[in-house]
C-alpha positions in Angstrom: -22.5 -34.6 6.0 -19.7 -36.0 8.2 -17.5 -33.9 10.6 -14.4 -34.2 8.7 -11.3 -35.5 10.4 -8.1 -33.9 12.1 -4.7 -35.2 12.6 -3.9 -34.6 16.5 -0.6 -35.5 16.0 2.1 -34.9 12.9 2.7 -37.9 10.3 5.6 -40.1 11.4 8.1 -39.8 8.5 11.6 -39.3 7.9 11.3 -36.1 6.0 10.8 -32.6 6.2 7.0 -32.0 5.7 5.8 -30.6 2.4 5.1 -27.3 3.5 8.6 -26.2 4.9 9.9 -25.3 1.4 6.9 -22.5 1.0 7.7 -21.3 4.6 10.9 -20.8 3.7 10.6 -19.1 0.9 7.4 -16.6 2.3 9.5 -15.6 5.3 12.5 -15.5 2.8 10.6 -12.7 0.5 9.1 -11.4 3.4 12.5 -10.4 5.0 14.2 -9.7 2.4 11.6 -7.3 1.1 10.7 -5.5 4.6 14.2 -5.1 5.9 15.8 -4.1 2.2 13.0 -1.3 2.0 13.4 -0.5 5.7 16.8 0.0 5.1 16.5 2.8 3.2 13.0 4.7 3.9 14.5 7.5 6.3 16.9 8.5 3.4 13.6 8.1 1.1 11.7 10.1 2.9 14.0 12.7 3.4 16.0 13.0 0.0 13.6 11.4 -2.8 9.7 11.3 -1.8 9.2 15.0 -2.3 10.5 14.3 -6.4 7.3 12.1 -7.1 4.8 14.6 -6.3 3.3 17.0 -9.1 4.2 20.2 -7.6 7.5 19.1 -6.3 7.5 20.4 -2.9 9.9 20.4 -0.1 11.9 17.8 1.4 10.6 16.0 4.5 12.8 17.1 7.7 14.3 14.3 9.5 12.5 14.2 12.7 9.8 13.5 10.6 10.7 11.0 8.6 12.2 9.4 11.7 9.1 9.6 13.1 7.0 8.0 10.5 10.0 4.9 10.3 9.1 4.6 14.3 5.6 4.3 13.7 6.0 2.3 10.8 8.4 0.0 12.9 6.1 -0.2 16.1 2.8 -1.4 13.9 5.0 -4.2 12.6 5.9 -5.4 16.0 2.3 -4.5 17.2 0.5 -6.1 14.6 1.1 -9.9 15.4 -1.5 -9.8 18.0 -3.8 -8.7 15.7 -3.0 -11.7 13.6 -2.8 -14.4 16.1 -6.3 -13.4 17.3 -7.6 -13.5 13.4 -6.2 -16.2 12.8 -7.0 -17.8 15.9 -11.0 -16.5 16.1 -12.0 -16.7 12.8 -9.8 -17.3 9.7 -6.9 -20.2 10.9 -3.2 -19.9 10.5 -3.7 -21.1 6.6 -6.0 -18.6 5.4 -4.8 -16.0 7.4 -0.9 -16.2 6.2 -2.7 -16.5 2.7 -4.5 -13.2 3.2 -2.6 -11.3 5.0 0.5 -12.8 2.6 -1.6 -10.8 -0.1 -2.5 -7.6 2.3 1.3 -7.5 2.4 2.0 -7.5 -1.3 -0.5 -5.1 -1.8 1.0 -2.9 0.6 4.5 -2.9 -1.7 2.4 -2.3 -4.5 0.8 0.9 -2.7 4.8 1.9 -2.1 5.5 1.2 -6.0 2.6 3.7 -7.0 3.9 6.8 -5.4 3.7 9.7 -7.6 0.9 8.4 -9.5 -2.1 10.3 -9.8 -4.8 9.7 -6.7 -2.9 10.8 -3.9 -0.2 12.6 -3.1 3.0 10.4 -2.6 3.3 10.8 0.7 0.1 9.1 1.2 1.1 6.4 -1.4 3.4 5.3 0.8 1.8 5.6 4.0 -0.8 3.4 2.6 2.1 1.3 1.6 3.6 0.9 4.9 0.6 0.4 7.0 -0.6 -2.6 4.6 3.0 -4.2 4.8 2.6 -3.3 8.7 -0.8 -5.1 9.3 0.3 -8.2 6.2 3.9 -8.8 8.8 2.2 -8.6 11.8 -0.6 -11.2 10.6 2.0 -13.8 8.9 4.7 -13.6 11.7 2.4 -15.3 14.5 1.2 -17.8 12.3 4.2 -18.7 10.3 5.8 -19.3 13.5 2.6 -21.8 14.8 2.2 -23.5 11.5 6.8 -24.9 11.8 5.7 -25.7 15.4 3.2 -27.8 14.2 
């Protein structure tokens, strides 16, 4: 079987390459859907998570829910290492935007479950947040290679 071949350089064309319009719209979705739902999770957390549980219970206080948000926040801007090294030991920047595109969706999937039966809704969305945390921090790095190349 034959090693199979590489470009070491782009193609020489006028126009945009054929990838740039799924680029676009990944880190299109992906913005839109990380920085609408982080918009709003403190005031979630605080005023509305406590309602999806069976028993509802009480309210999260505010230093807590600020507390999660930070954590929440510092795994996203964490987590590219993690992804660069993946993608750059083991999976390549195709596969691992792929992936971790689904990781990512999965996490949003976790968030729309709360109050189902399982776990409890504040583990729901935990869940949730941690998946979108690791899917971001995996496609940011290599988004960023794959419009340098």
């Amino acid at each position: 079987m034959s090693e199979p071949t590489y470009l070491t350089a782009p193609v020489a064309t006028e126009k945009l390459p054929k990838g740039i319009p799924y680029i676009i719209g990944n880190e299109a979705a992906e913005r839109f859907s990380f920085y609408g739902m982080k918009g709003i999770l403190t005031i979630f957390m605080t005023k509305y998570l406590f309602l999806l549980s069976d028993t509802a219970g009480v309210p999260m206080e505010r230093a807590e829910a600020i507390a999660q948000y930070h954590d929440f926040t510092t795994w996203v801007y964490a987590t590219p290492v993690l992804g660069a090294l993946l993608a750059d030991a083991f999976l390549g920047k195709y596969r691992t935007i792929l992936s971790l595109s689904v990781v990512y969706c999965l996490g949003h999937l976790a968030l729309a479950l709360m109050g189902n039966a399982g776990m409890s809704a504040e583990n729901w969305m935990l869940t949730g947040l941690y998946l979108i945390a690791l899917g971001s921090g995996g496609i940011k790095p290599c988004v960023s290679a794959h419009v340098g190349d």
